[in-house]
C-alpha positions as CSV (number, residue, x, y, z in Angstrom):
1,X,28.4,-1.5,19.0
2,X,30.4,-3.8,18.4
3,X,29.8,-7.8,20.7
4,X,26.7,-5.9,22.2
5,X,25.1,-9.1,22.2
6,X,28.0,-11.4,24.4
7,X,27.8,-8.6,27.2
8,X,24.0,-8.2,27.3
9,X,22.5,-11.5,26.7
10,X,19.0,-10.6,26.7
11,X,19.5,-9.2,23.2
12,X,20.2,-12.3,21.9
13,X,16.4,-14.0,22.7
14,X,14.2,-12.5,19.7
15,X,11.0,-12.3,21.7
16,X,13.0,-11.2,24.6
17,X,11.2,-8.1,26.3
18,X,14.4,-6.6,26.3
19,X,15.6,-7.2,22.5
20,X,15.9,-4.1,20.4
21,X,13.1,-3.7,17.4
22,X,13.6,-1.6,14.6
23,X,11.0,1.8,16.5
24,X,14.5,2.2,18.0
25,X,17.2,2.3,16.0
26,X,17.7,5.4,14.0
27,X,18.4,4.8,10.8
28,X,17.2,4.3,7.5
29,X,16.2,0.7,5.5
30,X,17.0,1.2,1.9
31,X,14.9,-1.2,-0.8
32,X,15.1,-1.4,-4.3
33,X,13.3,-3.5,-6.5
34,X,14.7,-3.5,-9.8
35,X,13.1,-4.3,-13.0
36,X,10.1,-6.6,-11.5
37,X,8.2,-9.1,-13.5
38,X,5.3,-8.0,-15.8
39,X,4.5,-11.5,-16.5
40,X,0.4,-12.0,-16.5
41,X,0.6,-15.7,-16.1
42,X,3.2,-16.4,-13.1
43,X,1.8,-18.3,-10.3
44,X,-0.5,-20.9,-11.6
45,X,-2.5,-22.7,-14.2
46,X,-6.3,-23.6,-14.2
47,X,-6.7,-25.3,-17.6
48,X,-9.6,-24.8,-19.6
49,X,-13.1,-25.6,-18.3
50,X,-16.3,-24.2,-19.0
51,X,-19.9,-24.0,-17.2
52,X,-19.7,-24.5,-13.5
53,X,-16.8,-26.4,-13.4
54,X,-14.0,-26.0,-10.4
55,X,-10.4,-26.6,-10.9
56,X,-7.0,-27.1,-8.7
57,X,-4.6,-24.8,-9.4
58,X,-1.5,-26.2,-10.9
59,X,1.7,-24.4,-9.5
60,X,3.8,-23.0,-12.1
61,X,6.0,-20.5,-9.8
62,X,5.4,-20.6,-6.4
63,X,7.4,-18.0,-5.3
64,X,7.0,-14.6,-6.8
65,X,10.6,-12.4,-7.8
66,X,9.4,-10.1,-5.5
67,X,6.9,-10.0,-3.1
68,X,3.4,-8.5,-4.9
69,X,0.0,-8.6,-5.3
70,X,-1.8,-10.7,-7.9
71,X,-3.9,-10.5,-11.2
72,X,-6.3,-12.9,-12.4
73,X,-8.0,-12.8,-15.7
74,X,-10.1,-15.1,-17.1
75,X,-10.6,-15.1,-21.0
76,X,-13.4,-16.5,-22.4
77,X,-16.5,-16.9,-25.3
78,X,-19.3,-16.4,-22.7
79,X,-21.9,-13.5,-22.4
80,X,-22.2,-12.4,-19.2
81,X,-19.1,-14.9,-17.7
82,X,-17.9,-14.9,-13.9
83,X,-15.8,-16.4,-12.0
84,X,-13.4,-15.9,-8.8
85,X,-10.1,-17.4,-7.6
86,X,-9.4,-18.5,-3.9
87,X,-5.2,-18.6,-3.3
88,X,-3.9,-19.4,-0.4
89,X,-0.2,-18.6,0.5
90,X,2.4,-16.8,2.6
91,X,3.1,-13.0,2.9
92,X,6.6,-11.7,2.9
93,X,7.5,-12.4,6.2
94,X,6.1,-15.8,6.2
95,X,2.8,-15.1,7.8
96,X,-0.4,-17.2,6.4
97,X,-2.4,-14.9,3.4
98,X,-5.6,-16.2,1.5
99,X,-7.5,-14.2,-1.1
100,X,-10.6,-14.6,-3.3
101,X,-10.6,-12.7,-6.6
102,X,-13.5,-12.5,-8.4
103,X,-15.6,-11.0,-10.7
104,X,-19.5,-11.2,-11.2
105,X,-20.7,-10.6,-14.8
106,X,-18.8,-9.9,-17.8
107,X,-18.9,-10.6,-21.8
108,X,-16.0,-12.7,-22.9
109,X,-14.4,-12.4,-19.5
110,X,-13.0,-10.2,-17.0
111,X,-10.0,-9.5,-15.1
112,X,-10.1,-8.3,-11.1
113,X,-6.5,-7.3,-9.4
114,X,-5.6,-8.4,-5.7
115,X,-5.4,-6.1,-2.6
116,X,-3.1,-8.6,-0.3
117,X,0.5,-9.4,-1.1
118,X,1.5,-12.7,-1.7
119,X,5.3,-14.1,-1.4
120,X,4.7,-17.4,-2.3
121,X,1.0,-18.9,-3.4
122,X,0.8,-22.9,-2.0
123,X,-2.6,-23.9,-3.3
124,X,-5.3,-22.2,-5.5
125,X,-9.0,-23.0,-7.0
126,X,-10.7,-21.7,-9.5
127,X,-14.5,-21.3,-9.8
128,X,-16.2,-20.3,-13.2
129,X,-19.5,-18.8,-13.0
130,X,-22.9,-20.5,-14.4
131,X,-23.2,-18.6,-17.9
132,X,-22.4,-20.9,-21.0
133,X,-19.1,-20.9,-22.3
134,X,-15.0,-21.9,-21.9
135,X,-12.5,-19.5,-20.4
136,X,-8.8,-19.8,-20.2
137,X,-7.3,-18.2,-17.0
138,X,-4.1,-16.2,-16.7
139,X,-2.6,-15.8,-13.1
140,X,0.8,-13.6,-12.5
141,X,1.7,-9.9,-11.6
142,X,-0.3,-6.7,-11.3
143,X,2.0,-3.8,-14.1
144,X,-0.2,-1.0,-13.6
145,X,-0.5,1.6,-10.7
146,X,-2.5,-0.6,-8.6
147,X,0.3,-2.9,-7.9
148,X,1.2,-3.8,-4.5
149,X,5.5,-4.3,-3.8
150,X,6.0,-5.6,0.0
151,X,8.7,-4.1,2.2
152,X,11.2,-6.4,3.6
153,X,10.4,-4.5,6.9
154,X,7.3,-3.6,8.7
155,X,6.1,0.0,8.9
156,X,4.0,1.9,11.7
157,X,2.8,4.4,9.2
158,X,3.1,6.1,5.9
159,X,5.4,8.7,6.9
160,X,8.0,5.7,8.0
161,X,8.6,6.1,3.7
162,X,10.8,9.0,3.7
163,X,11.9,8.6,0.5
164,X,10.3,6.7,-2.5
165,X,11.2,7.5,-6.1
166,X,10.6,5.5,-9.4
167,X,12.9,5.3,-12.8
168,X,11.9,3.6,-16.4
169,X,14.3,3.7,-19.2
170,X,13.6,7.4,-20.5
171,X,14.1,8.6,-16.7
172,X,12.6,9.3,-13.7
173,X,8.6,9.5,-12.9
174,X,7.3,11.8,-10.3
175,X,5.3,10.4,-7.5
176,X,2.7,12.9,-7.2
177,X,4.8,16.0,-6.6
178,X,7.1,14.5,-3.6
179,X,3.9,13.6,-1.7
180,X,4.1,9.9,-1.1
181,X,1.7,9.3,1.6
182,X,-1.0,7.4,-1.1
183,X,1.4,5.3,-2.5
184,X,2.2,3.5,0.9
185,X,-0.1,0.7,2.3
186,X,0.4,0.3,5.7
187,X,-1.9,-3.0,6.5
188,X,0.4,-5.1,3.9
189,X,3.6,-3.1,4.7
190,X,3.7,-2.2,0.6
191,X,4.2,0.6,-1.2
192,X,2.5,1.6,-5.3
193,X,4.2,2.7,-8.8
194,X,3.8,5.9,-9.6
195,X,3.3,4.6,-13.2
196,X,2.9,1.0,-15.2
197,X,5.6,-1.2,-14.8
198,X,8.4,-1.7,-17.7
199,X,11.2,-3.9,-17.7
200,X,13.6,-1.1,-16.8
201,X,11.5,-0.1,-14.0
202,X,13.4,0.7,-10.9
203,X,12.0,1.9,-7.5
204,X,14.0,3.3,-4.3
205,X,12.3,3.0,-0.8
206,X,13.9,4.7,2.0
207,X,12.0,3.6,5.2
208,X,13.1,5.0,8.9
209,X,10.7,2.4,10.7
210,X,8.8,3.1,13.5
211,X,6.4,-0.4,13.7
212,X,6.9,-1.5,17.0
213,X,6.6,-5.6,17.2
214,X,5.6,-7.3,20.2
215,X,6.3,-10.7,21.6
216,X,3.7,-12.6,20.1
217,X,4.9,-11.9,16.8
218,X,7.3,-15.1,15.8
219,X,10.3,-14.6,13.6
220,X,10.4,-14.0,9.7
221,X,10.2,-17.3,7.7
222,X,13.0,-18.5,5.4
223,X,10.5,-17.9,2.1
224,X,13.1,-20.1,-0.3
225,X,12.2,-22.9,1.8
226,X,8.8,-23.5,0.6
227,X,7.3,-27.2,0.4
């Protein structure tokens, strides 16, 4: 409707009791994320250190192209190498994230994949484990199936995803039949690939939202403004 807002004011106040959230509109959110990054080194850069040593991240892109969960190998000439990764950062609708990544014992290296979705990474440290040896560490996007894509939108459950479909350049990939339910992740408002990640991959989200907000929850965050 349209001037809804100039005849009932109370719409107007985003943490108003009153305003209208997203559980009540009928309608459906459409998303599409069009060929996303596969790069494995994105976010930051550690250097090269060996035994023991801790290094500051050095930011290389601090906001991601869209926003995703993260990857971190570490490459190295050690037997039985560790080490883990603490980020710190901002989820897609500004909120404060922070993950460590690790892994505990591995020849020549290893590689561990995120569970939280990062739009933006501030600050990072790396930690390398006590076994003899350099290691060269690559931090940047998750390609395979395991790969977390945020929503623009919060959800209050999987079957908010009415629609969620996946193309690569020889054509489309099926997500399990039509059953969709497993590739939606509720806790970081995300949804999964049905398979690895190409540069011509496209995925289509249709979402009919039924998260209901409250009015402790503060408005979204302007993510290009990061400092």
């Amino acid at each position: 409707m349209s001037g809804l807002k100039r005849h009932l004011h109370a719409l107007t106040i985003a943490n108003s009791e009153f305003a209208v959230t997203p559980d009540e509109v009928d309608r459906y959110e459409v998303v599409t994320i069009s060929a996303p990054g596969i790069n494995t080194a994105w976010w930051a850069s550690a250097g090269t250190a060996g035994t023991a040593a801790e290094v500051a991240c050095v930011l290389i892109s601090e906001i991601a192209d869209w926003p995703r969960n993260v990857r971190f190998a570490l490459a190295g000439t050690g037997v039985g190498m560790a080490g883990s990764l603490d980020l710190v950062g901002v989820d897609q609708f500004g909120g404060s994230v922070s993950e460590t990544l690790g892994f505990g014992s591995a020849d020549n290296g290893g590689t561990v994949v995120g569970t939280k979705v990062f739009a933006a990474v501030n600050s990072g440290t790396l930690r390398y484990g006590t076994a003899v040896g350099n290691g060269t560490p690559a931090i940047g996007f998750v390609t395979g199936t395991n790969c977390l894509f945020g929503l623009p939108l919060k959800i209050g459950g999987t079957t908010d995803v009415v629609l969620l479909s996946q193309a690569v350049g020889t054509g489309a990939v099926a997500y399990n039949g039509g059953t969709v339910a497993g590739f939606v992740n509720t806790a970081y408002h995300a949804i999964r690939p049905a398979a690895t990640i190409t540069g011509t991959t496209v995925i289509n989200v249709w979402v009919n939202p039924t998260y209901k907000s409250d009015n402790t929850i503060p408005r979204m965050a302007n993510l290009a403004q990061q400092t």
